[in-house]
C-alpha positions in Angstrom: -49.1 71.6 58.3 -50.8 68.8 60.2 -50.7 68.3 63.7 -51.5 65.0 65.3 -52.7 64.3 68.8 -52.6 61.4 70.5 -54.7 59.7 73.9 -54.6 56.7 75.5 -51.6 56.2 77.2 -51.3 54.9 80.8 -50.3 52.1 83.4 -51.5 48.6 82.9 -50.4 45.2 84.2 -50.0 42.4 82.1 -52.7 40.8 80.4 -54.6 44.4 80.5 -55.7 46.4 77.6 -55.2 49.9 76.2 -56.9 52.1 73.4 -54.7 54.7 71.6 -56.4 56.8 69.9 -54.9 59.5 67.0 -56.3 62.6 65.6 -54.8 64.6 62.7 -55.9 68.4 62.0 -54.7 71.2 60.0 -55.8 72.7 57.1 -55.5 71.6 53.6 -54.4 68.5 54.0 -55.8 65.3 53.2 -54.5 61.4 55.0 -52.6 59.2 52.6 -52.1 56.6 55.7 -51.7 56.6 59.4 -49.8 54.2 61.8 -48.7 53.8 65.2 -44.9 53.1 66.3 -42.9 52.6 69.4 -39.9 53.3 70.7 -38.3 51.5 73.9 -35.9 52.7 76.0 -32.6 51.9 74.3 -34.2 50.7 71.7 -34.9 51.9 67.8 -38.5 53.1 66.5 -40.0 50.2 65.4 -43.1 49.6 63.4 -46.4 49.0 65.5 -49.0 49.0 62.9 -50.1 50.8 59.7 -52.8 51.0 57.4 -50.8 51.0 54.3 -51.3 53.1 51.2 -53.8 51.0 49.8 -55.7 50.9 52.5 -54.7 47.6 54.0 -53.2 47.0 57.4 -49.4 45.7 58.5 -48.6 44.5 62.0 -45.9 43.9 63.4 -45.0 40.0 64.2 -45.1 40.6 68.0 -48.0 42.1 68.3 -50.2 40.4 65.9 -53.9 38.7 67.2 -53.3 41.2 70.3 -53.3 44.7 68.6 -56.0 46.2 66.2 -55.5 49.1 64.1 -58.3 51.1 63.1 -59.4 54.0 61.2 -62.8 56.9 61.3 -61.4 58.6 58.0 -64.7 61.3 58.6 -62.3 62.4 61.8 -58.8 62.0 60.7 -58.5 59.7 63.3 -56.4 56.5 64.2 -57.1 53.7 66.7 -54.8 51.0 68.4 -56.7 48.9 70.5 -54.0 46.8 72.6 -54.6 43.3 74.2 -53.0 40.5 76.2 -50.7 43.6 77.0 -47.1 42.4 78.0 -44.1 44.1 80.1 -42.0 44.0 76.4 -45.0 46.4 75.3 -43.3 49.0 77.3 -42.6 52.0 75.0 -43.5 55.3 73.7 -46.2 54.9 71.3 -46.1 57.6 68.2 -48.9 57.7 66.0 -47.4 58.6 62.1 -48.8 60.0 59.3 -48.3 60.9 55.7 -50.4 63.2 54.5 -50.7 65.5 51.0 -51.0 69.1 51.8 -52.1 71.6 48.7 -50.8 74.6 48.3 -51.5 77.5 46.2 -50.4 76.1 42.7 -48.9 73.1 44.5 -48.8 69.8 46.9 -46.6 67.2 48.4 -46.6 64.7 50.4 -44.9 64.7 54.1 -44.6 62.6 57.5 -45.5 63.8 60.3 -45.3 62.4 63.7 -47.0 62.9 67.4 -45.8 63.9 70.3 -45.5 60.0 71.6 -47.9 58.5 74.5 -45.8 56.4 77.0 -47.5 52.5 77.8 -46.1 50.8 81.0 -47.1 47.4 81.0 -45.9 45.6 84.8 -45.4 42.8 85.1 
């Protein structure tokens, strides 16, 4: 099992930046990728940003040149730094990982997913 804990949340208004930060723990387990998402009220999850399998990165449209992914594999850990925040930032931020866990004779992969860190942006 992994667990994933995220800080960073908060009030900002617009124009303001945020840093979302993402650790995973657990025990025999190793990171494939993390990402962050968001989820709006009324809205669907959507895609933030991901480091991708192969190590590269994928942003959403909307938030590209404000948001930066970034990774410290030594701490299992994920980074979102967030400028030239707008109100349509609003959302519950999840950070997302897949990760291969070994088992005795065994492994797999498998999602896992925060608890979500809310980001009001006012306007």
């Amino acid at each position: 099992q992994v667990q994933l804990v995220e800080f960073g949340g908060g009030l900002v208004q617009a124009g303001g930046s945020l840093r979302l930060s993402c650790a995973a723990s657990g025990s025999s387990f190793s990171i494939n990728f993390m990402g962050w998402y968001r989820q709006a009220p009324g809205k669907q999850r959507e895609l933030v940003a991901t480091f991708t399998n192969g190590g590269n990165t994928r942003y959403a449209d909307s938030v590209k040149g404000r948001f930066t992914i970034s990774r410290d594999n030594a701490k299992n850990t994920v980074y979102l730094q967030m400028n030239s925040l707008k109100p349509e930032d609003t959302a519950v931020y999840y950070c997302n990982t897949q990760a291969r866990i070994t088992f005795t004779g065994s492994s797999g992969n498998y999602v896992y997913w925060g608890q979500g860190t809310q980001v009001t942006v006012s306007s």
